[in-house]
Each structure stands twice: as C-alpha cells, then as structure tokens.
C-alpha positions as CSV (number, residue, x, y, z in Angstrom):
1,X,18.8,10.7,61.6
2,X,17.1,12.3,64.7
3,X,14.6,14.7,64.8
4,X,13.9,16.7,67.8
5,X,11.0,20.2,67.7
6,X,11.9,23.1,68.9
7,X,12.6,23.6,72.2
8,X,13.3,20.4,73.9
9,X,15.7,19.5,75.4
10,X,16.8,16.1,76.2
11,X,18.8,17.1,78.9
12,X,16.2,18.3,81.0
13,X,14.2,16.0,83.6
14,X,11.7,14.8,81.5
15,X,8.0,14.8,82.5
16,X,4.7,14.9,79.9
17,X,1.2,14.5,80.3
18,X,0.7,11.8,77.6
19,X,3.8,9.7,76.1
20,X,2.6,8.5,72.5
21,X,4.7,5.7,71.5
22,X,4.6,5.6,67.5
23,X,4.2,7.9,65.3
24,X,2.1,6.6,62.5
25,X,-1.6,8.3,62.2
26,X,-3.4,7.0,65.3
27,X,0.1,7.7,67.2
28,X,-0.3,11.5,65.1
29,X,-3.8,12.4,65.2
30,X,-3.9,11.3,69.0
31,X,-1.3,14.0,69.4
32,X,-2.7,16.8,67.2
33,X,-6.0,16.2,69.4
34,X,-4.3,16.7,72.7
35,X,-1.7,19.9,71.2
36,X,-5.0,21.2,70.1
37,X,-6.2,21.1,73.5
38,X,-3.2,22.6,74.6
39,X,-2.1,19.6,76.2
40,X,1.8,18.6,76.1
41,X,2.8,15.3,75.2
42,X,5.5,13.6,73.7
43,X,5.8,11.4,70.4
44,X,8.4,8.8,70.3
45,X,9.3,7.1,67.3
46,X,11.7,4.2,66.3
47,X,12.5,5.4,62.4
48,X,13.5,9.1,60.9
49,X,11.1,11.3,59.8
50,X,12.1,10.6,56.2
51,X,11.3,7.0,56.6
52,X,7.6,7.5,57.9
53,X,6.8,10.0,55.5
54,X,8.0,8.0,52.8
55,X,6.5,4.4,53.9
56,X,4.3,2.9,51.6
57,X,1.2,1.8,53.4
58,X,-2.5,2.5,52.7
59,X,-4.7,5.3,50.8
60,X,-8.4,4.5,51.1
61,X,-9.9,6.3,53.6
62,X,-13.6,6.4,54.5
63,X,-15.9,9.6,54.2
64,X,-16.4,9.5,58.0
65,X,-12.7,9.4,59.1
66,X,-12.0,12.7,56.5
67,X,-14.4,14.2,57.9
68,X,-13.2,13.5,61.6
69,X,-10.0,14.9,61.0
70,X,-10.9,17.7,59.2
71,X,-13.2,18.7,62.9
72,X,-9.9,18.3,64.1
73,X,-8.2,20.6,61.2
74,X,-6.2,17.8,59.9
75,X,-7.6,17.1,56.5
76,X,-6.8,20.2,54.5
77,X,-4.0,19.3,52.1
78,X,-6.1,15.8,51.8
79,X,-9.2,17.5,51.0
80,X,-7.3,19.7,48.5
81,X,-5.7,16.5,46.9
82,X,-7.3,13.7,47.3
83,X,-9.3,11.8,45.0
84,X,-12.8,10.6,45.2
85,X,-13.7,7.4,44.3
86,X,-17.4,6.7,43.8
87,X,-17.2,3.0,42.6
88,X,-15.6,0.0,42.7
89,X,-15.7,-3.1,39.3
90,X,-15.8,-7.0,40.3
91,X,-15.1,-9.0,37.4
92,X,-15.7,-12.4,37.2
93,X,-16.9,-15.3,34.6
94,X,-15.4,-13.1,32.3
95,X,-17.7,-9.9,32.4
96,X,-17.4,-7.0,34.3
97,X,-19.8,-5.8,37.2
98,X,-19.6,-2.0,38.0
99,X,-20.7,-1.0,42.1
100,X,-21.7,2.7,41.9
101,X,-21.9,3.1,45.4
102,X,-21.6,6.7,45.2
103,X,-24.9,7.0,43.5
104,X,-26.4,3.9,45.9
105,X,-25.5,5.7,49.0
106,X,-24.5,9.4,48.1
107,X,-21.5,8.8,49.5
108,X,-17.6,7.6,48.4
109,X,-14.0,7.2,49.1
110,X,-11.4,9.7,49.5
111,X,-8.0,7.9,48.3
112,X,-4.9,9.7,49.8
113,X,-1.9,7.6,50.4
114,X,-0.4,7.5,54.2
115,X,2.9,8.9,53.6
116,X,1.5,11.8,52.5
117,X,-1.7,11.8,55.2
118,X,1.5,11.2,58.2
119,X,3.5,14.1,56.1
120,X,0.6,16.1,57.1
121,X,0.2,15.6,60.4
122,X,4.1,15.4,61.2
123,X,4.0,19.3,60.5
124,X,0.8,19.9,61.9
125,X,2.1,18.1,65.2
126,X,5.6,19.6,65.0
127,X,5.8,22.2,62.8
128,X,3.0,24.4,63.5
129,X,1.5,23.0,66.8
130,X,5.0,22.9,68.4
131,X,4.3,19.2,69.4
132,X,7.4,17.5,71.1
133,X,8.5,14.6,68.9
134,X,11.8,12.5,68.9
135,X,12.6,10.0,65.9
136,X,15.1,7.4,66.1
137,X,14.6,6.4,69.7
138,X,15.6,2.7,70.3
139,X,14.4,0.2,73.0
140,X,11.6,1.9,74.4
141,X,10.6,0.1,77.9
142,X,7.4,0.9,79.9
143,X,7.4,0.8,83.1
144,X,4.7,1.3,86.6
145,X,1.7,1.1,84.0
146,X,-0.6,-0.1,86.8
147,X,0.0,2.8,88.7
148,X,-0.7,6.3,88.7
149,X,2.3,7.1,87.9
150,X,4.0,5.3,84.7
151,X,6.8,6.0,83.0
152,X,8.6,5.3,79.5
153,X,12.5,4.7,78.8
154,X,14.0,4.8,75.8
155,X,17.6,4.9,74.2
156,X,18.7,8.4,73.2
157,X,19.9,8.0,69.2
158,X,22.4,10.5,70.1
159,X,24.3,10.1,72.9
160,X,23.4,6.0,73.4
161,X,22.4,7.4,77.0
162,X,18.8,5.5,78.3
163,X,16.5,8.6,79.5
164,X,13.4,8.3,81.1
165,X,10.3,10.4,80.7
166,X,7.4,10.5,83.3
167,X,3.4,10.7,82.4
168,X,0.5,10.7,83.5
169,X,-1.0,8.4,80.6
170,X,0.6,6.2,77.7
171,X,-0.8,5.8,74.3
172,X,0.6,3.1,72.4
173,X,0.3,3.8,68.6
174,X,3.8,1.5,67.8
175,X,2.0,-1.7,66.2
176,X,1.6,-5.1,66.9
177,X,5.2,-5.7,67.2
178,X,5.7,-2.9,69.2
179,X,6.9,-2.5,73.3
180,X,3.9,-1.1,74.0
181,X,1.6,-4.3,73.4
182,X,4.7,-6.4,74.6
183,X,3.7,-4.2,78.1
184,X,0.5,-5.5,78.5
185,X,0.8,-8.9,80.9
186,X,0.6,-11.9,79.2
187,X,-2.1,-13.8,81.9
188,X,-4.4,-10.8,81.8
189,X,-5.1,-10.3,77.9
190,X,-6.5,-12.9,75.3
191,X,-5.4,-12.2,71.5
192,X,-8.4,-13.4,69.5
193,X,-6.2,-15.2,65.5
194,X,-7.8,-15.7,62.6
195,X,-5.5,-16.2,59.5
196,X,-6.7,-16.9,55.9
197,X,-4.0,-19.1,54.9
198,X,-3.3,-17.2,51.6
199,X,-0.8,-14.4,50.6
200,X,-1.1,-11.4,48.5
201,X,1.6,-10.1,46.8
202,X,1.5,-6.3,47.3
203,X,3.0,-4.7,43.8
204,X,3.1,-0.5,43.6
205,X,3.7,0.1,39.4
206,X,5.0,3.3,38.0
207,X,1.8,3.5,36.0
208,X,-1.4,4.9,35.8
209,X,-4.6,3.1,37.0
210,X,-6.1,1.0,34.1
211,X,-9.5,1.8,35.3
212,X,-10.7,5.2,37.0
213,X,-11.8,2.6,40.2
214,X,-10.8,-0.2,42.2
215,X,-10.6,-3.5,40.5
216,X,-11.5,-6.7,42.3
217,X,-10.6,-10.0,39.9
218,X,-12.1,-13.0,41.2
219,X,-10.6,-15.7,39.2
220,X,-9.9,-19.2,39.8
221,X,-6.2,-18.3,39.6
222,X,-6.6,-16.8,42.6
223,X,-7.6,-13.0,43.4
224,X,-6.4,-9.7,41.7
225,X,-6.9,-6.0,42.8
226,X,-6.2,-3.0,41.5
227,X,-6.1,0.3,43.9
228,X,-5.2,3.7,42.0
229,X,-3.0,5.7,44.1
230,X,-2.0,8.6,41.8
231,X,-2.6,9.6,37.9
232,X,1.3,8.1,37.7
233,X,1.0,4.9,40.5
234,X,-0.9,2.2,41.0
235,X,-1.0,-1.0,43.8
236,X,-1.8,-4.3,42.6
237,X,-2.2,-7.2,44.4
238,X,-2.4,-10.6,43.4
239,X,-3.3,-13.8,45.3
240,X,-0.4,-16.3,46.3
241,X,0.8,-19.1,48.2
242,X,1.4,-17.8,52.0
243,X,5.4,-17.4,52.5
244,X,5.9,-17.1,49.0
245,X,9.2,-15.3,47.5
246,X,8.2,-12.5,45.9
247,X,11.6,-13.0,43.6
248,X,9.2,-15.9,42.5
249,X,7.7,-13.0,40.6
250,X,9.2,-11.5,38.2
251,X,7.8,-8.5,35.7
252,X,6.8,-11.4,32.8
253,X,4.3,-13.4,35.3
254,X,3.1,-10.5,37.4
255,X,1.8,-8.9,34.5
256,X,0.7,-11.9,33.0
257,X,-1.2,-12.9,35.7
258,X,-2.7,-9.5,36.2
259,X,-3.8,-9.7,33.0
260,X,-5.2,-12.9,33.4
261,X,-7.3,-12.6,36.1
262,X,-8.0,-9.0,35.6
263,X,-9.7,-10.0,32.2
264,X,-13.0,-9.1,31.3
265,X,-15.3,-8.3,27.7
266,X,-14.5,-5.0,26.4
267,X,-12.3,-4.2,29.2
268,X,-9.2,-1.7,28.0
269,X,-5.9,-3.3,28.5
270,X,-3.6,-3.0,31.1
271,X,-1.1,0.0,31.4
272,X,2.1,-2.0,32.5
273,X,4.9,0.0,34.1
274,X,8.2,-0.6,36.2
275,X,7.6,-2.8,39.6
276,X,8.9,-0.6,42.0
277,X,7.8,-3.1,45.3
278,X,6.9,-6.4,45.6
279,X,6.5,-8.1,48.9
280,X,3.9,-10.8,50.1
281,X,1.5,-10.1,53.0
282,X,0.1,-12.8,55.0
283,X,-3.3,-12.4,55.3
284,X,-4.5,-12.8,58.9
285,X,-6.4,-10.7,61.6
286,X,-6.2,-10.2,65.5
287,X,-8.4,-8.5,68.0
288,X,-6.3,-7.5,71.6
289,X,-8.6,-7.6,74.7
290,X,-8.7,-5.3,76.5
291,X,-6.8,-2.8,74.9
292,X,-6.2,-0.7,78.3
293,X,-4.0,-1.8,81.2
294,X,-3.6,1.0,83.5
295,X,-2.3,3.8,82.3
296,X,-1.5,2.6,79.1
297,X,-4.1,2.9,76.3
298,X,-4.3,0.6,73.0
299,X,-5.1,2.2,69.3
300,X,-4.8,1.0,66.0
301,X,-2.3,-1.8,65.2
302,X,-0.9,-2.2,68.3
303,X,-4.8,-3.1,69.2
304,X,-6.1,-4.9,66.2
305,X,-4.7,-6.1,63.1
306,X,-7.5,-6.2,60.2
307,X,-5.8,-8.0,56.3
308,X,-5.5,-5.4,53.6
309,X,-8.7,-7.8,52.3
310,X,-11.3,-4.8,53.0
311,X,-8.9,-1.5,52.9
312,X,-10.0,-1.2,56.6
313,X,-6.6,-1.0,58.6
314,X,-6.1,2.9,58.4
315,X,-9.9,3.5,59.1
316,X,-9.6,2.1,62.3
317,X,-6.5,3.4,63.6
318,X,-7.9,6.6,62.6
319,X,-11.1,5.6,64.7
320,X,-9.2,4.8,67.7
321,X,-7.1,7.8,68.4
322,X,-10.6,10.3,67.9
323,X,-12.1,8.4,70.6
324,X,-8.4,8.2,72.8
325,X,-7.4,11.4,72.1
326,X,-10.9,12.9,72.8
327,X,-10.8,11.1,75.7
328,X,-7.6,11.6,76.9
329,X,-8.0,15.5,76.3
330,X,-11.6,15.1,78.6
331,X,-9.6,13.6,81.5
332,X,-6.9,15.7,81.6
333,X,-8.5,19.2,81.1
334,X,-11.7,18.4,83.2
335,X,-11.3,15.1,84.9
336,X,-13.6,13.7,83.1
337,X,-13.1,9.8,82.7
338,X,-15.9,8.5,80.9
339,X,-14.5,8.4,77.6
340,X,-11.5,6.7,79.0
341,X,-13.3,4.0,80.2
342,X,-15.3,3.6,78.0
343,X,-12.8,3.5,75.2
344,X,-11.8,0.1,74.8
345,X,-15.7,-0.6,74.4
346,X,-15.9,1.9,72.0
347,X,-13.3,0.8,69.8
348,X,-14.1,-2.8,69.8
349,X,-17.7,-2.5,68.0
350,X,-16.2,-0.8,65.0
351,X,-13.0,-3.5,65.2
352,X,-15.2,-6.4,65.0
353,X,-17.8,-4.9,62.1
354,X,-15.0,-4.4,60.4
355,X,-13.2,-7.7,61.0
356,X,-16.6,-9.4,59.8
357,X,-16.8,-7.3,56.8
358,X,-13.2,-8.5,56.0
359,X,-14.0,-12.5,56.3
360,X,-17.1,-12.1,54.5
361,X,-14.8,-10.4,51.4
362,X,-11.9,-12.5,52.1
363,X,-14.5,-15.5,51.0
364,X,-16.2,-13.4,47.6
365,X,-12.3,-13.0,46.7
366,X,-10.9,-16.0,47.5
367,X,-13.8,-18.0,46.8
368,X,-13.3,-19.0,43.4
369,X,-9.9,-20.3,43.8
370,X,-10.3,-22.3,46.7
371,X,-10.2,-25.9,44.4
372,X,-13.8,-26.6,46.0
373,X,-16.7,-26.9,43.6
374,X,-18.8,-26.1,46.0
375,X,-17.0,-22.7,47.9
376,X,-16.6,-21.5,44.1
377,X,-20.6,-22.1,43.3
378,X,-21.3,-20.2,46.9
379,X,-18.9,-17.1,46.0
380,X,-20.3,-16.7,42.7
381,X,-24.3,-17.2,44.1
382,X,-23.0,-14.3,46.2
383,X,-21.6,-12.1,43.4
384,X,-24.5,-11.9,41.6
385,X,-26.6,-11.2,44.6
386,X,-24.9,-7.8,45.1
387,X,-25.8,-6.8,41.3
388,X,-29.2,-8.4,41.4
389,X,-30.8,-7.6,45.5
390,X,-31.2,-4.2,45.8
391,X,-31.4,-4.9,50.2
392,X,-27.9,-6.9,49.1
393,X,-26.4,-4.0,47.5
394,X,-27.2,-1.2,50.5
395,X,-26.0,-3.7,52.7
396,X,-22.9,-3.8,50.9
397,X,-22.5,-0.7,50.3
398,X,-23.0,0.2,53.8
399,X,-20.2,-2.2,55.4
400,X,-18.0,-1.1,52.4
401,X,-18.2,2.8,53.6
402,X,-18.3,2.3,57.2
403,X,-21.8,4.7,57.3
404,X,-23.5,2.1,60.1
405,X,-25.6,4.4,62.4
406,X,-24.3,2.6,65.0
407,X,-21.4,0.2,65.9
C-alpha cells in the first residue's frame, strides 16, 4: 500500500530542503523537529504505514529522551499511557535481588512500545503537521552527496516510474542495512564490530508480566529476561546458541526454560500465555565513523547498532535525530552550522557510553553460563557488589538511566 499526505504530488518536479530516508523514530522525530520549524522535507519509507506502526521493536525509553520529545510536543499520548517503571529484579543463586532505582536516583523508566511511539509521530508528522511522506518506495539511490547539491532517487510504488527529488541535506534514518549507509564510500569510513557470540531468542507472550518490573535471570543455563510491555503482553528473552532455529523452541521448552532460569525463593509463578513471536537476535554491536559525508547525515541504526543487552537501541536513535534535527533546523533557518558539525561528535560520546554499558551487562548476564569457573565466580563477585556498594549501585543506576551530566 502507498501512502502519500496531502498535497503532494508526485508528478511535480520534486525539490525539498531535507530528504529523510526511513521512517522509524530518529527518521520521525528528525522530521517533526524540522515541520515544527516550518521547514519542508520529505520522509521516504520502504514498508506501508501499517507495517511500521505495527512492527514489534522496543518500549523502554529513558526519562531524558521523554522528556526531549515532549519539548518537541511529541510525548503526549506516551505520557498519557505509558508506564513507569521504578525497578528492575536480578535473580541469581536462587534468590532474588530487587534494584529500586527509582528511589536510588529519583528517577525511572517510561515503557511505551515503538509501534505505538512511531504511531504517534506518523500523525503528528503527517496528519497534523502536514509533513510530506511516501511509504512503499523501493530502491532508493543517493546521489552528488559530496556536493552542495545532492539528490535522492527512488522507485515510485505506483507507477514503477524512478523519480528523483533534489535537497539541500539528507538524513539517513533507514538502518544498518539501509542505501543510505551503503552511500557512504567504503575507503573513507571505518565500522568499529564487536559481536558477543550468543543469541537471544526474542519471545512476545499474550500474557501479563509475572513481576510488576524487568526480570534479569542469570543462570548457568544461560540468561532470561522478562520486559512487561502491557497489562495483557509481555517479551521474554532467553539466552541461545547464535543461528539457532527458533522452531527449536517450542511452547513446552520455552516455558520450561523460563521457568528454570527465572526461578527464585518465594517468587510467584509464571503466567504462561500463547507465543505469538519467536525469532533469535544475534547479539553484536557496531559504531560507523564518521557518520556525516557531505550532505548526508547519519542517526540511529543506520549509525550505530547497540544488542537489545541494555535496552539502549531506541534511546539513541532518539538522541541522534534531537541533535540532527536541531541542527539541521539551525542551518537552514539561520545558517548556522555549528550543530552540524559538530554532530557526529555529539552523537558519538553517548554511542560509546552506551556501547560500554552494554559489554559490561552483556558479561553480568552472560557471565554465569559461559562454562568458565572463573568468568562465573567474576559475574557473581559483581552481582553482589551492586546490592552491597552503595558508590556501585549510583554508578549503576546512573549508566542504566542514561542521567550522566555529561557524555
């Protein structure tokens, strides 16, 4: 199905300010930032508007980044229904370990899943803030990004017909498989790897959380999570071999094994419910240097690729496109640059925190697991340092929240 907003009209020459490629939220917010600014742009994106607001993808999100887009007036259904989350529970050796951060720090979690955030800021962008978006587009190409004046092709859905829309600047918000990183010349960027060599197998259940917070098993079965997404649905996520079927895993041994290494004294049972997604995620992470080339500017996946380990991944998209599309907004409406050039910067001091934070869980989850006496003796030394160091615990809590001062 394609979508097109009111008033455009693919017929005409086409010629934008900005071109976001993607519309996922750093793609989104990037272009409520500039339509608040009154700045035109157009959003291209490869599925149907269905499709994205439907996606199953994230739902923690980080007091700061709420807080961002509501500045931007883009947090007001989330704010309405979101849920705060004020703890998380490790269990381990058998025993349960509760982490009221809320009470540590004073602040929490706000757990909204994406669909419904990129529901939101579909209409925001195209329903009320008359944003130009197209859905369905195929074969995107980008073209003259080392000039002043780029471009971006694309396949019309309807009529098969290639059009071609000129810009002034190019945001690419399509992912790390998307054409906009495939743009950026191969001799003149380095792609920093780092991969875990384990899977998780990413479960949603029709079935209410079992605990009123996130659950983080660390079992020497391997890890298990559980992230409430609803009062009705919940994601679990169990360690497993990388490349691993998930028809390996049928209803019997997920639940088995959830209950397993979820176990705990005097811990309520689980509240099992229909599977209704299983797939395995390959845990591994990549930072792209430098994220600009250009004209065309980098954000979220299509710049950095954090594991689900640390429920950083929408954070930082969310990150990116505040600083892009505040920046993009300053150079176009006052030729101002600074933020522009300084973005890539910017970005990178919160990617790497964050990427840090992420291998330093990976091990605490992982740990136990990992068939070495000595890694499992390690991970648990550190487990019980968060529940007996108070300096451990802020420090923690801090990394955990995001709430560093300064990146």
């Amino acid at each position: 199905m394609t979508d097109v907003s009111p008033g455009y009209d693919s017929l005409s020459p086409q010629r934008f300010p900005v071109v976001v490629v993607g519309a996922g939220p750093a793609g989104l917010t990037v272009g409520n930032i500039l339509r608040a600014a009154s700045v035109d742009c157009l959003v291209l994106e490869a599925e149907t508007r269905e499709f994205i607001e439907q996606r199953p993808r994230a739902g923690v999100i980080e007091e700061w980044a709420v807080r961002g887009l509501e500045k931007r007036g883009l947090a007001r259904n989330l704010l309405d229904r979101a849920e705060l989350h004020t703890a998380c529970e490790f269990r381990f050796g058998g025993e349960r370990y509760r982490f009221a951060y809320g009470e540590l720090t004073g602040s929490h979690h706000f757990v909204y899943p994406q669909p419904l955030l990129v529901r939101d800021l579909v209409h925001e962008y195209a329903d009320v803030r008359a944003g130009r978006i197209l859905f369905g587009v195929r074969d995107v190409r980008l073209h003259d990004v080392d000039t002043d004046h780029p471009a971006v092709s694309y396949v019309c859905p309807g009529t098969g017909e290639r059009r071609v829309v000129h810009c002034d600047f190019i945001a690419g918000c399509d992912g790390a498989r998307g054409a906009t990183r495939a743009a950026l010349p191969p001799d003149r960027v380095r792609v920093a790897r780092h991969s875990y060599g384990i899977g998780w197998l990413a479960l949603l259940a029709e079935a209410p959380p079992s605990a009123d917070c996130v659950l983080f098993g660390c079992h020497e079965r391997g890890f298990a999570g559980q992230m409430p997404r609803s009062p009705r649905m919940t994601r679990y996520y169990l360690q497993c071999p990388p490349g691993d079927d998930p028809e390996n895993w049928p209803h019997e041994r997920v639940w088995a094994e959830l209950r397993e290494r979820l176990a705990a004294s005097g811990a309520p049972p689980l509240t099992e419910g229909r599977l209704v997604e299983k797939r395995v995620l390959e845990m591994h992470d990549h930072v792209v240097q430098p994220v600009t080339h250009g004209r065309l500017h980098l954000a979220g996946d299509a710049a950095h690729l954090v594991a689900p380990i640390a429920a950083k991944g929408m954070n930082l998209a969310l990150h990116d496109a505040f600083l892009l599309g505040d920046a993009l907004v300053a150079r176009l409406t006052t030729g101002d640059d600074g933020g522009l050039a300084g973005y890539g910067e910017a970005s990178a001091r919160r990617v790497w925190d964050y990427q840090e934070f992420s291998q330093w869980l990976s091990e605490v989850f992982h740990g136990t697991a990992a068939g070495d006496p000595f890694r499992a003796g390690t991970t648990l030394a550190r487990l019980r340092r968060l529940f007996t160091s108070p300096a451990a615990a802020a420090a923690f809590a801090e990394q955990y929240l995001g709430t560093a001062a300064r990146y």
